[in-house]
C-alpha positions as CSV (number, residue, x, y, z in Angstrom):
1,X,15.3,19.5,27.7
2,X,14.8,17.0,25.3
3,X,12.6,14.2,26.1
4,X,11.5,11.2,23.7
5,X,7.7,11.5,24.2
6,X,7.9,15.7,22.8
7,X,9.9,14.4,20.1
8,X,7.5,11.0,19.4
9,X,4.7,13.8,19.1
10,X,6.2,16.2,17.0
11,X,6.9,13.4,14.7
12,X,3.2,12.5,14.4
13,X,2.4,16.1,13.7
14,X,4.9,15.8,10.9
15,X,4.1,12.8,9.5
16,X,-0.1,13.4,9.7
17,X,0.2,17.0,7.6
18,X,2.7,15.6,5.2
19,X,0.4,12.8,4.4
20,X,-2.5,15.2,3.6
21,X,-0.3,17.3,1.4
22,X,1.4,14.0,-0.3
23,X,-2.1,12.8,-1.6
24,X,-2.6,16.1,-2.5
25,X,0.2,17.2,-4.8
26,X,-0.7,12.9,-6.4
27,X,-4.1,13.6,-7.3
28,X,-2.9,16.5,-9.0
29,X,-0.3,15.1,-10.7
30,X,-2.3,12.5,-12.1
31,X,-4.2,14.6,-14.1
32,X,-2.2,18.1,-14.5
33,X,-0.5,17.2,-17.2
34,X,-3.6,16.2,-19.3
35,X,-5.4,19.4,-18.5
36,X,-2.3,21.3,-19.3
37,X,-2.4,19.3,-22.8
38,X,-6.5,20.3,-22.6
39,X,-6.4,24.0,-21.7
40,X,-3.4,25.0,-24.1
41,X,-4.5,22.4,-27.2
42,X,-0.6,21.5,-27.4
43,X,1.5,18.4,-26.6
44,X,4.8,20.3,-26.3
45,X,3.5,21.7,-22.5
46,X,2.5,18.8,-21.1
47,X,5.6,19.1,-18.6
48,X,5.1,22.8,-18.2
49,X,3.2,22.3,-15.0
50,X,6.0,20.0,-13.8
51,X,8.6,22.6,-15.0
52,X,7.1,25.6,-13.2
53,X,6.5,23.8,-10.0
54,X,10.0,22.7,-9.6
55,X,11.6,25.5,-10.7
56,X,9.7,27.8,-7.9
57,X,10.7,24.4,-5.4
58,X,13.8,25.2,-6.5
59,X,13.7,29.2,-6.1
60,X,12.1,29.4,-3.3
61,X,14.1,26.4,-1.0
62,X,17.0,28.3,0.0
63,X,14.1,31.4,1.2
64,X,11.8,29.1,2.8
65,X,15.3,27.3,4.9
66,X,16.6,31.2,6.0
67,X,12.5,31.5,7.5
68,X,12.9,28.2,9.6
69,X,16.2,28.7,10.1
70,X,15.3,32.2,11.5
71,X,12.2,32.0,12.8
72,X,11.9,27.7,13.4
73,X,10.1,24.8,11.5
74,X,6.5,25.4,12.2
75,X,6.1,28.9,10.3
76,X,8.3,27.9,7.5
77,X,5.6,24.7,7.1
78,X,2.4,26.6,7.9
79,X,3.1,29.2,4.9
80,X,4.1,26.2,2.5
81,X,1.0,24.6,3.4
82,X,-0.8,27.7,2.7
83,X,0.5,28.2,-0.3
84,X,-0.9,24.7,-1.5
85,X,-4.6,25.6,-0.2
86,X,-4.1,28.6,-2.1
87,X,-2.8,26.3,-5.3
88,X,-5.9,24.3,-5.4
89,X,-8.1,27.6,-5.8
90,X,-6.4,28.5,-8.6
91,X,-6.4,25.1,-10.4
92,X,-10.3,25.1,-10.3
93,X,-10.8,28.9,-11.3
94,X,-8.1,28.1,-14.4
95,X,-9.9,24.8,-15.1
96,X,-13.4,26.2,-15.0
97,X,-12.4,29.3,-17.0
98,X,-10.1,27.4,-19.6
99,X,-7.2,29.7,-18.7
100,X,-3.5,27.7,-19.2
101,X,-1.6,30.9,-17.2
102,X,-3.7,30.2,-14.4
103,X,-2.6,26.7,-14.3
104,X,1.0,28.0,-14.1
105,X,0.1,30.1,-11.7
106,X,-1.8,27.6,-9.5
107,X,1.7,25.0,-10.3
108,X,3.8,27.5,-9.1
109,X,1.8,28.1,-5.7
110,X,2.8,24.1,-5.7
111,X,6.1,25.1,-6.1
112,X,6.2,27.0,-2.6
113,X,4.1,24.5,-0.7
114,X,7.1,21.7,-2.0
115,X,9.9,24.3,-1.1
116,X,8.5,24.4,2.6
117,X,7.3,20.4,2.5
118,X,10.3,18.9,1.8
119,X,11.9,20.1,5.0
120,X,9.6,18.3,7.2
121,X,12.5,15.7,6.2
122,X,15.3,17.7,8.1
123,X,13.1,18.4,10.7
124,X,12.3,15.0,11.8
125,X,15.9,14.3,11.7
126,X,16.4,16.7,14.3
127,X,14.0,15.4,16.3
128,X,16.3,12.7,17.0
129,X,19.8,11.6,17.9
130,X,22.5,11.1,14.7
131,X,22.0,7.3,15.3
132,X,18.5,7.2,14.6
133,X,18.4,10.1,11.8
134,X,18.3,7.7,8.6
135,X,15.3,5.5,10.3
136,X,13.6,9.3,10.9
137,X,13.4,10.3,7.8
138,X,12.3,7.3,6.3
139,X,9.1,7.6,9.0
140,X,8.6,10.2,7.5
141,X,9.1,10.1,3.5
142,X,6.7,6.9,4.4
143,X,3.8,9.5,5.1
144,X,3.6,9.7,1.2
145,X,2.2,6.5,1.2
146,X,-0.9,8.2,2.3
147,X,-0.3,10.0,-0.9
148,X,0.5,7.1,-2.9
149,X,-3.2,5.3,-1.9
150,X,-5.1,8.3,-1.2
151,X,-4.3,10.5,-4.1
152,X,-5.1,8.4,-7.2
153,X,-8.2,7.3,-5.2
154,X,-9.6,10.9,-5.4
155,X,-9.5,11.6,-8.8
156,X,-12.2,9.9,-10.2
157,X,-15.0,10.3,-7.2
158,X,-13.7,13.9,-6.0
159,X,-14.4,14.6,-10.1
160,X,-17.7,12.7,-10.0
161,X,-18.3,15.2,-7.0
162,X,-17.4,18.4,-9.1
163,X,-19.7,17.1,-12.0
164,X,-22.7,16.6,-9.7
165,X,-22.1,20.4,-8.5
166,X,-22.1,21.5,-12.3
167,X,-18.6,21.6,-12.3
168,X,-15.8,20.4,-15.0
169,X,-14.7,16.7,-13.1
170,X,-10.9,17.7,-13.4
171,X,-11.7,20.4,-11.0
172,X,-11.9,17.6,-8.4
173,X,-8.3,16.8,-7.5
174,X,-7.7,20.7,-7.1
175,X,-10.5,20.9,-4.9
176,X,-8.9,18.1,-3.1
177,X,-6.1,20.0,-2.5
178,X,-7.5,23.5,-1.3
179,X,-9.0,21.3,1.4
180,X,-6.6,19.0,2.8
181,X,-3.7,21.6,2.6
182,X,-5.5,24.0,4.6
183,X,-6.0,21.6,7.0
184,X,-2.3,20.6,7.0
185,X,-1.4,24.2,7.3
186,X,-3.7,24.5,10.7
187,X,-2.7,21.4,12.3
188,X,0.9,22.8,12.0
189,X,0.3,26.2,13.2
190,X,-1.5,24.6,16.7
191,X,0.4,21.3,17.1
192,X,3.9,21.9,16.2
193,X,4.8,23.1,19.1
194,X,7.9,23.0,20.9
195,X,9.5,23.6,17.2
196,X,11.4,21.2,16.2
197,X,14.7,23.2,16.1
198,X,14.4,23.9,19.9
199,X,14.5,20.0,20.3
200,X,17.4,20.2,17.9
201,X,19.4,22.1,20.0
202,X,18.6,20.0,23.2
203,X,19.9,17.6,21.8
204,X,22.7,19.4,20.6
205,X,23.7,20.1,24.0
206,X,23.1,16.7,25.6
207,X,25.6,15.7,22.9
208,X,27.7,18.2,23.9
209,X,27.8,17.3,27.1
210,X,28.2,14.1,26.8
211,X,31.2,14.4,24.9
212,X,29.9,13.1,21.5
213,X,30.5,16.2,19.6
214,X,32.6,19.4,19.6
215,X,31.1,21.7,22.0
216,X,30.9,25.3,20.4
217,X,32.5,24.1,17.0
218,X,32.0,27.1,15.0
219,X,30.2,26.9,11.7
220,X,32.3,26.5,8.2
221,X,31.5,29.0,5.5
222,X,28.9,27.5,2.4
223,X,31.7,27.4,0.2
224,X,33.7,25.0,2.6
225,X,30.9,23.0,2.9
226,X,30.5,22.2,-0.5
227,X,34.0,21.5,-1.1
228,X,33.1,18.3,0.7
229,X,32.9,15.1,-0.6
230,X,30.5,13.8,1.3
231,X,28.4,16.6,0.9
232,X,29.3,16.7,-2.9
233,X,28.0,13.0,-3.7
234,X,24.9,13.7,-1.6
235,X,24.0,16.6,-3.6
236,X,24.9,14.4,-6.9
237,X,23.2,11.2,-5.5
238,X,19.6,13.6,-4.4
239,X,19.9,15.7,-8.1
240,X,20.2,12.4,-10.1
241,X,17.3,10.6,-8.1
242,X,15.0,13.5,-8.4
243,X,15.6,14.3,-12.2
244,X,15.4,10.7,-13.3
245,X,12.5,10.2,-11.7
246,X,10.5,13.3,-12.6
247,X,11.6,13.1,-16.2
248,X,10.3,9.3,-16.6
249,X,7.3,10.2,-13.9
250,X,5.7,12.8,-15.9
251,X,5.5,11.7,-19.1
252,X,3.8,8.0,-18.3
253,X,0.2,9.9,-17.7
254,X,0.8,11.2,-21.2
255,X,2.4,8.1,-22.5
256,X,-0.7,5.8,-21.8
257,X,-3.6,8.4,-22.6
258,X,-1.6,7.8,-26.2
259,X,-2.1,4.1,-25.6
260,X,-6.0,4.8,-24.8
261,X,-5.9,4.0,-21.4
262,X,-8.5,5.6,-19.1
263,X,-8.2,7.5,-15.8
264,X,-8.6,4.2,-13.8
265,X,-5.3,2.3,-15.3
266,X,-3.6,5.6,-15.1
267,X,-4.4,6.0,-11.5
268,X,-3.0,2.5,-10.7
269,X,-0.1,3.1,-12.5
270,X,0.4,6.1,-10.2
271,X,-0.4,3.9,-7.2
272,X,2.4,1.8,-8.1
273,X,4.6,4.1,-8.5
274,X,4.2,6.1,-5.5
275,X,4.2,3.1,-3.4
276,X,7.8,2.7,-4.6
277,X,9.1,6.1,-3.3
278,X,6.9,6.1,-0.2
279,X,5.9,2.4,0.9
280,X,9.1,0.6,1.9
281,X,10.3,4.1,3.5
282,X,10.8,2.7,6.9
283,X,12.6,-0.6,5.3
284,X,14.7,1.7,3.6
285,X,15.9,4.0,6.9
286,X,17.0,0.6,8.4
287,X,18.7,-0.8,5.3
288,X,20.5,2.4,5.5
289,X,22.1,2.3,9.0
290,X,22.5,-0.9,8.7
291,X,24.5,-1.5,5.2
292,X,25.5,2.2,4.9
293,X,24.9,5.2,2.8
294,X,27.4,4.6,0.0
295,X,25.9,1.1,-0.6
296,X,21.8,2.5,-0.8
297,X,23.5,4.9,-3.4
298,X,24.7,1.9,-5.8
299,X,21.1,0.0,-4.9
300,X,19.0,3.1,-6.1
301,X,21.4,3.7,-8.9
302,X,20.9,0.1,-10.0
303,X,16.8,0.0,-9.7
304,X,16.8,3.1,-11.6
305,X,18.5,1.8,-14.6
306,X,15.9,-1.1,-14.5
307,X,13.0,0.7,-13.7
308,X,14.5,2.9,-17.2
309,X,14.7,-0.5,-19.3
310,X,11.6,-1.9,-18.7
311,X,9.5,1.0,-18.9
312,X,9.4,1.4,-22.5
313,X,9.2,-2.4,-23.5
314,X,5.7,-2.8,-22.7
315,X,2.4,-0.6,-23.1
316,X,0.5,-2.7,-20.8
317,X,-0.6,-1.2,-17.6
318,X,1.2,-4.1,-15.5
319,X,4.5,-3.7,-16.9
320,X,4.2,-0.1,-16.7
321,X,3.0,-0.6,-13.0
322,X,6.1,-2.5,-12.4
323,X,8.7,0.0,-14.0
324,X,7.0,3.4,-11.9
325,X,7.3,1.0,-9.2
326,X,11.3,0.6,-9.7
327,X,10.9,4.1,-10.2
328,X,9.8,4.9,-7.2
329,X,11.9,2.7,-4.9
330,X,15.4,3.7,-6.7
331,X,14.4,7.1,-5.7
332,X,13.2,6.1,-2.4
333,X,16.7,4.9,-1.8
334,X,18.6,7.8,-3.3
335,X,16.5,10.2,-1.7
336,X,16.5,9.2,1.9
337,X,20.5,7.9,1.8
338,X,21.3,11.4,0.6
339,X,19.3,12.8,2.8
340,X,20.8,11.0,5.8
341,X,24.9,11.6,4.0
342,X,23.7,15.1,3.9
343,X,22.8,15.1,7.4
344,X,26.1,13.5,9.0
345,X,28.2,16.2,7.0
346,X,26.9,18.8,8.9
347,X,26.8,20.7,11.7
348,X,24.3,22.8,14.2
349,X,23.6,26.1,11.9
350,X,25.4,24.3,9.1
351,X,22.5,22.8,8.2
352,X,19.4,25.0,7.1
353,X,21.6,26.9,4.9
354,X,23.2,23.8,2.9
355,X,19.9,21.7,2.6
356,X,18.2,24.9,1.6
357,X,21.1,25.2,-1.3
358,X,20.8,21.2,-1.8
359,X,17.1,21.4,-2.3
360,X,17.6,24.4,-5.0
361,X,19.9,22.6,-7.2
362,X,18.0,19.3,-6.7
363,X,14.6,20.5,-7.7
364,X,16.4,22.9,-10.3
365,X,17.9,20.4,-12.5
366,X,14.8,18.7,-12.2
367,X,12.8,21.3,-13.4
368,X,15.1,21.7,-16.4
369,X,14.9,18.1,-16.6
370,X,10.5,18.0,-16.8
371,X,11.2,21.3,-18.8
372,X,12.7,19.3,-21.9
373,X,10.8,16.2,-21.2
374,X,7.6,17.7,-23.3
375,X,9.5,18.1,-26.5
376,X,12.1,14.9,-25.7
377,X,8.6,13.3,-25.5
378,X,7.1,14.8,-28.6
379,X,10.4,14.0,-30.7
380,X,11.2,10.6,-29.9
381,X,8.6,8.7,-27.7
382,X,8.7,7.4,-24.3
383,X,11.9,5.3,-25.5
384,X,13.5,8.9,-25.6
385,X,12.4,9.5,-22.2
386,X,13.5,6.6,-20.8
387,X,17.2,6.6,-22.4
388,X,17.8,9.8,-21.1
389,X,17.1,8.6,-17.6
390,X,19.1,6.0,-18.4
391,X,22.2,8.0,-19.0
392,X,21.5,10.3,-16.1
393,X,21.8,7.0,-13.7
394,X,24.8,5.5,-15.2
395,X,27.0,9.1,-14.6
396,X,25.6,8.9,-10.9
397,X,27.4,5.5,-10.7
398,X,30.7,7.4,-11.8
399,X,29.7,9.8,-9.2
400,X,29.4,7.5,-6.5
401,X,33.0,5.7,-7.1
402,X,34.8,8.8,-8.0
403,X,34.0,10.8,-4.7
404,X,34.1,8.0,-2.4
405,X,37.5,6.8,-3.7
406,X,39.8,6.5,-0.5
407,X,42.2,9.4,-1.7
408,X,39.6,11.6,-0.6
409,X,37.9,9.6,2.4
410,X,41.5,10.0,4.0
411,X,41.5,13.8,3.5
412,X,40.6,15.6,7.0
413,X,37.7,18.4,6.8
């Protein structure tokens, strides 16, 4: 039976595991590109790392939602974050022994710990009734603020660590990450218990009984449920957020090391910017049931066309603090009003299988997206960059108005 104390715990579990692996996967990211740049003497890879992780996210998201979906939540997350302790040995055996495949290797052991990760998202919604869902999954996307303090922070003394050990300093953030996800991966595997899908379908039936949704409704086939609009425009609205902001994201390391800033302006930049898509997470589950979905769509659109303009007028570290923090917060509010859109469109089994398959195009085009950011990069600049996030936001606009137009609001499903 579902009771709001198991579900209050479960919650905590969530959020304390994703907070270790979100300050993770930042103190990585803060650096991997420059070791990738290091380790193969080129700039054209410098998004390689970024490519090779999303693209396994992408892979492997569908696989990893058919495990919880099968066999619950809590294995589905304990081999993700098992797959990220594994990711940090690999970075520091391919950083000590200058080996760039390695580093692929160790970014695509990333990719799977990301493919389970992000559904600790779905599964806090489930923890609670539709009417609290949005609110939910902001709790929880705010557990990367953890990641947006704690991340950056651990570069430079987890390196100053690794250097004292006779050890190359970038090994640190790596090292970080073998650690912290290993924890993560046993704090799931003891304290997420009941899983969070058997709460689901308490509540499922307390809903049922209670006459608030249709009791044995069977489930629609995949290719009915992405017919739907709603479903359509929050794919569109979670695969436009993501993109944009990886493409713009990845480069800025890059961009300022170009600009001869050090690891400490870099860092902050980082802060910034992951405060913006984890900080104001629990803000942004209110704003969402309280102004709607549609309207967080046009706000994150808008912020991420100004977080695109100003990025590229300045080199100096406070502007560019500013822009990754518009960054941030326009994907913020894509990413948890898609989530949430995604949510209500679905139905009891419906679910795994559809945010598996929304996860895999997401993180897909993303990949593609940090994929040709390297050579967009080494062609035309930052300013390149940043215009093609700009016209990747103004076609999710269009997306927005063109499946929310009435004619197909008034359609049944």
């Amino acid at each position: 039976m579902y009771t709001r104390s198991i579900s209050n715990r479960l919650l905590a579990v969530l959020f304390v595991t994703q907070s270790l692996f979100s300050a993770a996967q930042i103190a990585v990211f803060t650096l991997v590109a420059i070791v990738a740049v290091r380790l193969s003497g080129t700039e054209s890879v410098a998004g390689l790392p970024s490519s090779v992780l999303t693209f396994t996210q992408a892979l492997m998201a569908f696989p990893f939602a058919i495990v919880m979906g099968r066999f619950g939540r809590r294995l589905g997350l304990t081999l993700g974050y098992g797959a990220g302790a594994l990711a940090g040995l690999v970075g520091v055996i391919a950083i000590i022994q200058g080996v760039f495949p390695l580093l692929m290797v160790s970014a695509a052991l990333f990719g799977l710990a990301r493919a389970s990760s992000e559904q600790s998202r779905f599964a806090a919604g489930e923890l609670f009734p539709e009417a609290e869902r949005a609110r939910m999954i902001g709790r929880l996307v705010f557990a990367g603020t953890i990641g947006a303090v704690a991340g950056p922070v651990l570069v430079a003394p987890s390196g100053q660590l690794m250097q004292a050990l006779g050890l190359h300093p970038d090994t640190g953030p790596w090292v970080v990450t073998l650690i912290v996800c290993g924890l993560a991966a046993l704090l799931t595997i003891w304290l997420l218990r009941p899983d969070p899908m058997t709460i689901a379908r308490a509540i499922s039936r307390d809903e049922d009984l209670n006459g608030e949704t249709a009791p044995d409704a069977p489930a629609r086939p995949l290719r009915a449920l992405l017919l739907l609009p709603k479903v359509q425009l929050a794919v569109a609205a979670a695969l436009v957020s993501q993109t944009v902001m990886v493409v713009l994201m990845v480069m800025t390391p890059l961009h300022m090391d170009h600009h001869h800033h050090g690891r400490e302006a870099i860092s902050l930049v980082i802060s910034m910017h992951t405060l913006g898509m984890f900080g104001l997470s629990a803000v942004t589950g209110y704003l969402i049931d309280r102004f709607g979905r549609v309207t967080m769509l046009v706000a994150a659109a808008l912020t991420l066309i100004a977080a695109a303009l100003l990025a590229p007028v300045s080199t100096d570290q406070y502007v560019l603090s500013l822009a990754l923090f518009l960054l941030g917060l326009g994907w913020n509010f894509g990413y948890v009003a898609a989530s949430s859109l995604l949510a209500d469109a679905l139905q009891g089994e419906e679910r795994a299988r559809v945010q598996g398959v929304n996860d895999s195009l997401v993180f897909l085009a993303a990949g593609f997206g940090s994929l040709g950011a390297g050579p967009l990069f080494a062609s035309g600049g930052y300013a390149a960059v940043s215009t093609a996030g700009l016209v990747l936001t103004l076609a999710l606009i269009g997306l927005i108005f063109w499946l929310n137009r009435p004619s197909l609001k008034a359609k049944p499903v």
